[in-house]
C-alpha positions in Angstrom: 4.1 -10.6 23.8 4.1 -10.5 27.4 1.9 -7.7 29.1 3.3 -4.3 30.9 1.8 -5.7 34.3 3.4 -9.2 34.0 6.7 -8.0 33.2 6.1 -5.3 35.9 5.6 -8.7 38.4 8.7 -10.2 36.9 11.1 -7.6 37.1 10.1 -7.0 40.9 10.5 -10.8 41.2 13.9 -10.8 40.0 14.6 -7.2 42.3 13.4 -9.4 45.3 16.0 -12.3 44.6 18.7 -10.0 44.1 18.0 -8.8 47.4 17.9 -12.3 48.8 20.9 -12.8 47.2 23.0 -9.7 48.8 21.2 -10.3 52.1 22.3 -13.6 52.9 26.1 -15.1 53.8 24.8 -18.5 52.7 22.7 -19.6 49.8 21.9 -23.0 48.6 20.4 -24.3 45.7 18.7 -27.6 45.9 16.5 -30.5 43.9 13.4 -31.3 45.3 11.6 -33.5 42.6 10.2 -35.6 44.8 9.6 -33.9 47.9 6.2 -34.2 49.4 4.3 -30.7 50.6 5.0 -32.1 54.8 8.4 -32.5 53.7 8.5 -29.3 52.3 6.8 -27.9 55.3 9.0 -29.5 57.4 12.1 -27.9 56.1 10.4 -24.5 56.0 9.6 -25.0 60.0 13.3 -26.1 60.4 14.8 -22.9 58.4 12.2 -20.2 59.7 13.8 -21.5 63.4 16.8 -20.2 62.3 15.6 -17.1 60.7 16.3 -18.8 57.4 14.3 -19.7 54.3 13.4 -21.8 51.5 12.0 -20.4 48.1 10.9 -22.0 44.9 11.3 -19.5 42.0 11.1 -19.7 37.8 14.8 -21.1 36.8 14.8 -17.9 34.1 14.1 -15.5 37.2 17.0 -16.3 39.0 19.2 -16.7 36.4 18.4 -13.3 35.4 18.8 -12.0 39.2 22.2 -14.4 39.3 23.4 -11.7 36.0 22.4 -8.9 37.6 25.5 -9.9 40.2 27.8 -11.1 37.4 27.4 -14.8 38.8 27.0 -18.0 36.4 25.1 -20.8 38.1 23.2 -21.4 34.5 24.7 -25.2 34.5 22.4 -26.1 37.7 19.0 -23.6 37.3 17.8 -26.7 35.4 14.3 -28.7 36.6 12.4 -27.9 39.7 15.0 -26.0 42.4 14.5 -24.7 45.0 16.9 -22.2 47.4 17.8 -21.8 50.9 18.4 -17.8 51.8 20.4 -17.6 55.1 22.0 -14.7 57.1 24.0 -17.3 59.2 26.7 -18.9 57.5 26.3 -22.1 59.5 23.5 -22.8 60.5 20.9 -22.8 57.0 24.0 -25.2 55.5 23.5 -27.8 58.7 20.0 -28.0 58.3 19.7 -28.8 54.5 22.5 -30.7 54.7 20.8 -32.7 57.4 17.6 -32.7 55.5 19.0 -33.7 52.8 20.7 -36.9 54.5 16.9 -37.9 56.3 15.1 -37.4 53.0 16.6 -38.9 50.1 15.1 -37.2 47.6 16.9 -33.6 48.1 19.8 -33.2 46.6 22.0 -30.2 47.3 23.9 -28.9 43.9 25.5 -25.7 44.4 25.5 -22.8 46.6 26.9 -18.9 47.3 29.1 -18.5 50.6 29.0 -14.7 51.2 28.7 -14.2 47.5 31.4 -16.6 45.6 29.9 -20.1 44.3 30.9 -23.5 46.2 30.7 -26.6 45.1 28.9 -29.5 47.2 32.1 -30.8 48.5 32.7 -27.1 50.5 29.1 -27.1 51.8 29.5 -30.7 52.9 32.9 -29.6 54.5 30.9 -26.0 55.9 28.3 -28.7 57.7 30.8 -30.7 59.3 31.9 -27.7 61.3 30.5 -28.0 65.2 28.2 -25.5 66.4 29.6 -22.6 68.4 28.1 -24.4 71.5 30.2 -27.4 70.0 33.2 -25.7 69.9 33.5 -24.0 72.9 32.7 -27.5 74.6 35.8 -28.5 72.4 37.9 -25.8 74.0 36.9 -26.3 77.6 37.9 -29.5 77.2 41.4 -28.6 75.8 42.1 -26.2 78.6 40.7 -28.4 81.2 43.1 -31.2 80.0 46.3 -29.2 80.5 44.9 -28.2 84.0 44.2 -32.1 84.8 47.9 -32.5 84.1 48.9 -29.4 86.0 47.2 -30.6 88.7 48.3 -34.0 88.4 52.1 -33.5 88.3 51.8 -30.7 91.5 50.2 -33.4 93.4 53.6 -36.0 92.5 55.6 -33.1 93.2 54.1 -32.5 96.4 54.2 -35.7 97.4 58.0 -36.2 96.7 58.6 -33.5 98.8 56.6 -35.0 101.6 58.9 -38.1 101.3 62.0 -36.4 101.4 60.8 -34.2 105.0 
């Protein structure tokens, strides 16, 4: 039977990934079997940039934390996983996805998108999305379009006038 203290330590495990949980708009879980520690490393240096992070935690911990919330990811908390915590929706998803692409040997399973499960295909689709510096550039360029044309058919305009006078 498992000591007072240890369960003491578990239960303010699970506590802390409950609060993980409710704290972030994007969550991903992820395979790492083969990951080396500088890959590892690497991925933490690329998350903590975004105020985002990775965590490796006991399967049975989280799942416990995951029933706290009435969420059933039991199918994937199976082998070594590990899970991305973000408070951006965007931005965590873009980096493992990326990560994921570079190193071969992360795979990205499931996730929570401010609290409902996605599948990969949604996170794939979430990483697709431009940045918001992307996006604006996208919109400049719209509006700057119809102003080209503006521009464009004033100046025949004009001009037919003049050859009228």
């Amino acid at each position: 039977m498992a000591s007072e203290r240890i369960l003491m330590q578990k239960k303010e495990v699970v506590a802390e990934i409950t609060d993980k949980l409710k704290g972030s708009e994007a969550v991903i879980l992820f395979r790492y079997a083969e990951s080396t520690v500088s890959d590892m490393q690497e991925l933490r240096r690329n998350l903590k940039n975004i105020g985002s992070e990775v965590k490796v935690y006991k399967n049975t911990l989280v799942k416990r934390a995951l029933d706290d919330m009435n969420i059933d990811l039991s199918e994937f908390l199976e082998g070594p996983n590990a899970i991305v915590f973000g408070t951006d929706l965007l931005e965590p998803i873009k980096v493992i996805d990326k990560f994921a692409k570079d190193h071969g040997n992360v795979e990205i399973i499931t996730g929570l998108i401010n609290g409902e499960v996605v599948t990969i295909d949604t996170i794939k689709e979430y990483a697709s999305i431009p940045s918001m510096e992307g996006l604006l550039t996208m919109f400049a360029r719209g509006l700057m379009e119809h102003v080209t044309h503006l521009s464009i058919a004033l100046n025949l305009y004009a001009d037919k006038l003049g050859e009228q006078n």
